[in-house]
C-alpha positions in Angstrom: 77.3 0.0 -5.9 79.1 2.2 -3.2 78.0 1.6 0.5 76.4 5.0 0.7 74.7 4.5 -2.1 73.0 0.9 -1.0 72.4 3.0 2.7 70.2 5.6 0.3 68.1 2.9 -1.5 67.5 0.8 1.6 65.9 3.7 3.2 63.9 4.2 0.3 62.7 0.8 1.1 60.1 2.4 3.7 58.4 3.4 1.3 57.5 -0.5 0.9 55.6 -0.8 4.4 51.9 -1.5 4.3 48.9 0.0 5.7 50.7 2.7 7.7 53.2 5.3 7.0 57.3 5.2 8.8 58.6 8.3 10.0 61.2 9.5 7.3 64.7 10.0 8.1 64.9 13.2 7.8 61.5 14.1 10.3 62.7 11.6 12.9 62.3 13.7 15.8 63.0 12.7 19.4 63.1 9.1 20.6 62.6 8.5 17.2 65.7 9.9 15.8 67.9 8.1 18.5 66.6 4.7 17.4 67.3 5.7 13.6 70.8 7.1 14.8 71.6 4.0 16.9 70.4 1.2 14.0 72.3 3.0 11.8 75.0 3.1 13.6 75.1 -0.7 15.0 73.4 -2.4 12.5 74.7 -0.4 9.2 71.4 0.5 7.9 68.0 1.5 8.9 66.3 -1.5 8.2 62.6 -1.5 7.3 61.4 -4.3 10.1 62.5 -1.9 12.3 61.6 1.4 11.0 57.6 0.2 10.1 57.2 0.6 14.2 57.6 4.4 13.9 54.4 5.7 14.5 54.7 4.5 18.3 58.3 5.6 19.4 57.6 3.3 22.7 56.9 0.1 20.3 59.9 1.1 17.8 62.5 1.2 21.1 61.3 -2.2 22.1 61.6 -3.9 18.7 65.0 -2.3 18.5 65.9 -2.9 22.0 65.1 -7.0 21.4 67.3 -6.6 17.9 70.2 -5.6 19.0 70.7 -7.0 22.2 69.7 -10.2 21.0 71.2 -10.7 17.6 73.4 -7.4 17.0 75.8 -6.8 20.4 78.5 -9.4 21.0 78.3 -12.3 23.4 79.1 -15.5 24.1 77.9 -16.8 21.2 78.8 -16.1 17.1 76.8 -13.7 14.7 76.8 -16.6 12.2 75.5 -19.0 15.0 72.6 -16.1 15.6 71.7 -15.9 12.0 71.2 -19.5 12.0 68.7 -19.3 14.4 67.1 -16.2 13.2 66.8 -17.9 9.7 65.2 -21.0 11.4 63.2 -18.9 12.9 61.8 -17.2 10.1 61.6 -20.2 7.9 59.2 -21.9 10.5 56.7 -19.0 10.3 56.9 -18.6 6.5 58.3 -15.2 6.5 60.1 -15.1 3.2 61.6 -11.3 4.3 63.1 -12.3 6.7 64.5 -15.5 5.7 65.5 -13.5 2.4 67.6 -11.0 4.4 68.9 -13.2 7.1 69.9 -16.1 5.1 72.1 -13.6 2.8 74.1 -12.3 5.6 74.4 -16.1 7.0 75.8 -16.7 3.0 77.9 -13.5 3.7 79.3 -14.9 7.2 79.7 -18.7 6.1 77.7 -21.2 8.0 79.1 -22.0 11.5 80.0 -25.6 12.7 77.0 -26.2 14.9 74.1 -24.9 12.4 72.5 -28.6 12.0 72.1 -28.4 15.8 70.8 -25.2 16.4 68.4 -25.7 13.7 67.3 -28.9 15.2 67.1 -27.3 18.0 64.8 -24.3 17.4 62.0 -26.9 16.0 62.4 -28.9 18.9 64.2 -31.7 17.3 67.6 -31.4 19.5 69.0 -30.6 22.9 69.9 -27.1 24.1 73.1 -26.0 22.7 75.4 -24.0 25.0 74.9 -20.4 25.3 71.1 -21.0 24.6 69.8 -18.2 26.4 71.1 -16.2 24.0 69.7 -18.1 21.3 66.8 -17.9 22.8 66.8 -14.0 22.6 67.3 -14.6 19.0 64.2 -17.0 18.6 62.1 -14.6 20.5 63.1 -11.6 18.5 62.6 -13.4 15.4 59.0 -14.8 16.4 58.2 -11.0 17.1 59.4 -9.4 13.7 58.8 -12.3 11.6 54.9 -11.3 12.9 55.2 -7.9 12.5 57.2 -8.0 8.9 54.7 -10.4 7.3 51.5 -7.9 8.0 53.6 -4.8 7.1 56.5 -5.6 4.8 56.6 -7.3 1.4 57.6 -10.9 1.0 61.6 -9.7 -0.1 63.1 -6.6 0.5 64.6 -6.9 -3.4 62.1 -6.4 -6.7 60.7 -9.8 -8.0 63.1 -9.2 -11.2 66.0 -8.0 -9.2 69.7 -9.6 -11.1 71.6 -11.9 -9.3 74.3 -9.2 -8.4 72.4 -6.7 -6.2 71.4 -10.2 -3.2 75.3 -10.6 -3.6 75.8 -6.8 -3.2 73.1 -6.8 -0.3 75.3 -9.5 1.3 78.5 -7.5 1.2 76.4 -4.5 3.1 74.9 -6.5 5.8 77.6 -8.7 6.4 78.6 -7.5 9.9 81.6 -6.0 11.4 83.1 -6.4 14.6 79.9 -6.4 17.1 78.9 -3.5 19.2 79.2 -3.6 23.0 76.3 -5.1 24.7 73.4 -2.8 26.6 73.8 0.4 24.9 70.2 0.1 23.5 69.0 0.1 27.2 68.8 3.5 28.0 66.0 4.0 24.9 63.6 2.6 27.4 63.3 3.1 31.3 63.5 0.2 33.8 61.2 -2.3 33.8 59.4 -2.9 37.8 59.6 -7.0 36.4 62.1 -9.0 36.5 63.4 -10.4 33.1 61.9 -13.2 31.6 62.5 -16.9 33.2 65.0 -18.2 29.8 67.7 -15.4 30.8 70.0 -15.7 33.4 69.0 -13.3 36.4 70.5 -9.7 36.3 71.9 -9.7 32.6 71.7 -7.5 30.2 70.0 -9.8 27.7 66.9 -10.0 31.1 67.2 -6.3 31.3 66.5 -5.6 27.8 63.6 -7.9 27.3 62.0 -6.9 30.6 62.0 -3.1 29.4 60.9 -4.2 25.4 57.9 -6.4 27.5 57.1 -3.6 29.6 57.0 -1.1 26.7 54.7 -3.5 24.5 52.3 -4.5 27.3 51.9 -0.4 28.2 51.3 0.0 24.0 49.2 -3.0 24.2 46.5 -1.9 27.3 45.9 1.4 25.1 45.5 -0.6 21.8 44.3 -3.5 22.5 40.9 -4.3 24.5 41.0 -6.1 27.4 38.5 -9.3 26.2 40.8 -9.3 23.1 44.1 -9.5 24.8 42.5 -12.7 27.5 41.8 -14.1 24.8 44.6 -14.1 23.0 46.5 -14.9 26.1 44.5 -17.8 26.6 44.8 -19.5 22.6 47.9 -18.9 22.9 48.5 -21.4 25.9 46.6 -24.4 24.5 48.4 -23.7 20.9 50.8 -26.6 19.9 52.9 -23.8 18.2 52.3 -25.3 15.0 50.5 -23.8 11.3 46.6 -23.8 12.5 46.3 -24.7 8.5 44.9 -22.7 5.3 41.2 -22.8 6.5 40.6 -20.0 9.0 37.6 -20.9 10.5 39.2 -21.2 13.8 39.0 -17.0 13.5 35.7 -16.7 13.7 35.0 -19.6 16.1 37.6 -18.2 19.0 36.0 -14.2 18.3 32.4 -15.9 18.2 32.6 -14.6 22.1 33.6 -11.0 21.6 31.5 -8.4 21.3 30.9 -7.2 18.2 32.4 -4.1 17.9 35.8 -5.8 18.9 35.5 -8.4 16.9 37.5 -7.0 13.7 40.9 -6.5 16.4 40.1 -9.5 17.7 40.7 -11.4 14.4 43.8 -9.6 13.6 45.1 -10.2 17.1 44.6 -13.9 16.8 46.2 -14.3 13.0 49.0 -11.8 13.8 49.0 -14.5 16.8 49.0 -17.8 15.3 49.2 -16.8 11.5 50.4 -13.6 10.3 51.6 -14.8 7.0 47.5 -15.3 6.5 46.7 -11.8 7.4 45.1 -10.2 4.4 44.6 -6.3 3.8 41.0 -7.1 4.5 41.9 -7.9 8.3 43.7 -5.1 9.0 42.1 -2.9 11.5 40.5 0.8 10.3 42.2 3.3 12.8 45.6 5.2 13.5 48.8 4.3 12.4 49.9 4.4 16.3 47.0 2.0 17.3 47.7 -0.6 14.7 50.9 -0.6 15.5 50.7 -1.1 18.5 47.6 -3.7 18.5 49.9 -5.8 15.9 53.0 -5.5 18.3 51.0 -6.4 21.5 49.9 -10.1 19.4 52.9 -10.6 17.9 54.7 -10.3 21.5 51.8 -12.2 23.0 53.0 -15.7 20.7 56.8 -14.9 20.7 57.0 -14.4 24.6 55.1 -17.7 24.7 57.0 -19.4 22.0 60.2 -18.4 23.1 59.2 -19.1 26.5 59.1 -23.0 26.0 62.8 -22.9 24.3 64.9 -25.0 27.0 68.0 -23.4 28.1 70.8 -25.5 28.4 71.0 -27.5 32.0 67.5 -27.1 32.6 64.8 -30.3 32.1 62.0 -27.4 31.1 61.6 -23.9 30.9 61.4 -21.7 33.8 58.4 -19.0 33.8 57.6 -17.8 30.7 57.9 -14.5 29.5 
């Protein structure tokens, strides 16, 4: 299959995301259309993960923004060495997408010599390998989409009877070039008044980008999202061991027990998207405007991987600096 014919059918695989509708191509308008153009451009097709943000251009900049600054631009360390992580990732919070996609281009790229270590390393089985803060902007990218994939996307992006040939042909399409210079994804979103989160060396680009994704998601998040829902969220999340809360769900209804009623339903979304998104059924999901779920999704899912990603130790340090 030619390359622009594979580019065709994977944008015909938005037609796959669940419970709201992405921007086509071909309507993109705005800062819409310069986050198609860009992902197109540095990441050879417009993947689905990304594109499902559409209906809140602020929210699809940020996911982008953490994408390719994290995985996608060159650095210190290898694309292979970043898939690893990204596929460790994923397999940790049973996103089969994800680990579908990511573990074909790893196939396609050939597993680097440390990938033992920095999969010990992302369950918290190992020390800090070097050039961790940039793995780290790969585990917290991955802890965000692997969320925000497993309420919108399907479990693969192939059919369930697809041949063997079209994962090999997939591979051969996202198996990456030579990577794109670092920070051109910044201007998509103005400067953040923070200062980057405490994993990424001060004034880098990598601090930079987060900061302005953060900034983006929290201002998405305060329209979204209401205020009793997002404390407590906030506050789960820093007593949670980081771990599967389990099949039963009970905890649900016990932590939104102390919401009002009439935020209870975001409130139980929030806190699986949280702490479980792989359990979130089409019975959870929220009533109301593609923007707003969106964006209450993205706030939750940023909520866990900003903490999450937050107690990844860099390398040199004995614990994590502030989280964020």
């Amino acid at each position: 299959m030619a390359p622009g014919l594979v580019k065709v059918a994977l944008r015909r695989t938005l037609r796959d995301v669940k419970f709201v509708r992405a921007v086509p191509v071909g309507r993109a308008k705005g800062l819409v259309r310069d986050v198609y153009e860009q992902v197109e451009r540095d990441f050879g097709m417009l993947a689905p993960p990304i594109a499902l943000h559409s209906a809140s251009e602020g929210v699809l900049a940020a996911a982008w923004v953490m994408l390719r600054e994290s995985l996608v631009a060159g650095g210190r360390a290898s694309r292979a060495e970043k898939e690893v992580v990204a596929t460790a990732v994923s397999e940790a919070n049973a996103c089969p997408y994800c680990v579908d996609v990511h573990g074909i281009t790893l196939d396609a790229l050939g597993e680097p010599e440390k990938a033992e270590e920095l999969a010990k390393w992302v369950k918290g089985e190992g020390p800090p390998p070097d050039g961790s803060d940039e793995f780290v902007a790969v585990a917290l990218a991955f802890h965000y989409l692997n969320r925000m994939v497993s309420v919108f996307l399907p479990d693969s992006p192939l059919p369930p009877q697809a041949p063997r040939r079209a994962r090999a042909v997939l591979g051969f399409f996202l198996k990456p070039g030579e990577p794109p210079p670092a920070g051109d994804a910044l201007d998509l979103l103005p400067a953040s008044a923070q200062d980057g989160p405490g994993w990424a060396t001060p004034g880098s680009t990598l601090a930079d980008a987060f900061a302005r994704a953060a900034q983006a998601i929290e201002t998405a998040g305060e329209r979204a999202v209401p205020p009793r829902v997002r404390d407590l969220v906030r506050r789960e999340l820093k007593v949670w061991d980081g771990k599967p809360p389990g099949l039963s769900r009970a905890w649900v209804d016990e932590n939104t027990a102390e919401l009002p009623e009439d935020e209870r339903a975001q409130g139980r979304l929030a806190l699986l998207v949280a702490k479980a998104a792989y359990q979130v059924t089409e019975q959870d999901v929220v009533k109301t405007s593609d923007r707003e779920l969106v964006e209450l999704v993205a706030w939750a899912a940023h909520a866990a991987a900003a903490e999450l990603g937050g107690r990844l130790r860099p390398r040199g340090e004995d614990g994590p600096r502030d989280r964020g």
